[in-house]
C-alpha positions in Angstrom: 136.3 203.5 123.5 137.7 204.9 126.7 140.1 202.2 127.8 142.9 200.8 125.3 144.9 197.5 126.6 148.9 198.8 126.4 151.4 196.2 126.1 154.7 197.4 127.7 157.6 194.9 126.6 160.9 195.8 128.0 163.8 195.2 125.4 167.5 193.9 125.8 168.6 197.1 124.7 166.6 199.0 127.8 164.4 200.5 125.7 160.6 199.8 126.2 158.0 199.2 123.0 154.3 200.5 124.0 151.8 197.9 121.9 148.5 199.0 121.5 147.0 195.5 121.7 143.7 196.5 119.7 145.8 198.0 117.6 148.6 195.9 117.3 150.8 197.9 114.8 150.6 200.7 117.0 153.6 200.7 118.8 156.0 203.2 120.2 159.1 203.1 121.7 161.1 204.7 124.3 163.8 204.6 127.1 161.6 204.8 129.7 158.0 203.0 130.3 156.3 206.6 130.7 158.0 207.8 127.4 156.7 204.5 125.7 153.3 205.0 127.4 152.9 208.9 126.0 153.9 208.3 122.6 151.8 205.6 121.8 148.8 207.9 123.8 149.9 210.5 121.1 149.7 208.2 118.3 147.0 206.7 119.2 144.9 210.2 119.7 146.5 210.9 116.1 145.1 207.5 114.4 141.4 208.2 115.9 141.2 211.9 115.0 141.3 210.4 111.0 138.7 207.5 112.0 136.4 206.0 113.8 135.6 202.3 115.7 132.3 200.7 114.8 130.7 197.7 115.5 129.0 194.9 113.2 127.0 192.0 114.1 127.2 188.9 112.1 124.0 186.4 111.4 124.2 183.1 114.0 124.0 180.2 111.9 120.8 178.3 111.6 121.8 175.2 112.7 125.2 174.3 115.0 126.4 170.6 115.4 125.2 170.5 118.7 121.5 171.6 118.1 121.4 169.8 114.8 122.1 166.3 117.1 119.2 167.7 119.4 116.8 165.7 117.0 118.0 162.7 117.6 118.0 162.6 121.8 115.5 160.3 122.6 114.7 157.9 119.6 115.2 154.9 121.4 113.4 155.6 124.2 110.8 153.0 123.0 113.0 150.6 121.7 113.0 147.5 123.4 116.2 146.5 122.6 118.6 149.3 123.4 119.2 148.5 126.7 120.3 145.1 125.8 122.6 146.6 123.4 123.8 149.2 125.5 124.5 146.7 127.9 126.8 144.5 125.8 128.7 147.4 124.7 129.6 147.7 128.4 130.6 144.7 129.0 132.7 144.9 125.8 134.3 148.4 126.8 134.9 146.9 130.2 136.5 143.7 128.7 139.3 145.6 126.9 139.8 148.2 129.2 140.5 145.1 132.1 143.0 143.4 129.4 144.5 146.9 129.0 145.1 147.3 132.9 142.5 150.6 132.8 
């Protein structure tokens, strides 16, 4: 990795703690923001010389709740009743929401 996020927090004391935010206990402080900066470059350089960043992958999972609704879109297509209830409901929903004020 060629880029590293640096969080530069500025303390009530005046001194200034360099976070490596990948790395979040890497930290480094100084009295200036430059000091702050160089030491945490330093022991950051330090830290990777002993190891190295990999990647891994993890498996998706077969079957999310939204896909795993997917199979039921459409069943009452056919249904010659679902409109009719679908309707009522409305009228229902609309009924309480006009005694409600909504």
């Amino acid at each position: 990795m060629d880029n590293w996020n640096i969080l530069l927090e500025n303390r009530d004391d005046g001194l200034t703690v360099a976070t490596v935010l990948e790395v979040p206990n890497l930290q480094a402080t100084d009295k200036t923001k430059q000091g702050a900066i160089e030491k945490v470059r330093q022991l950051l350089q330090e830290r990777l010389a002993k190891a190295e960043i990999i990647q891994i992958s993890l498996p998706k999972k077969s079957s999310d709740y939204k896909t795993s609704l997917m199979k039921f879109a459409g069943i009452f297509a056919e249904d010659p009743d679902f409109q009719e209830i679908m309707s009522d409901i409305r009228k229902e929903r609309e009924a309480v929401g006009a005694g409600l004020g909504i």
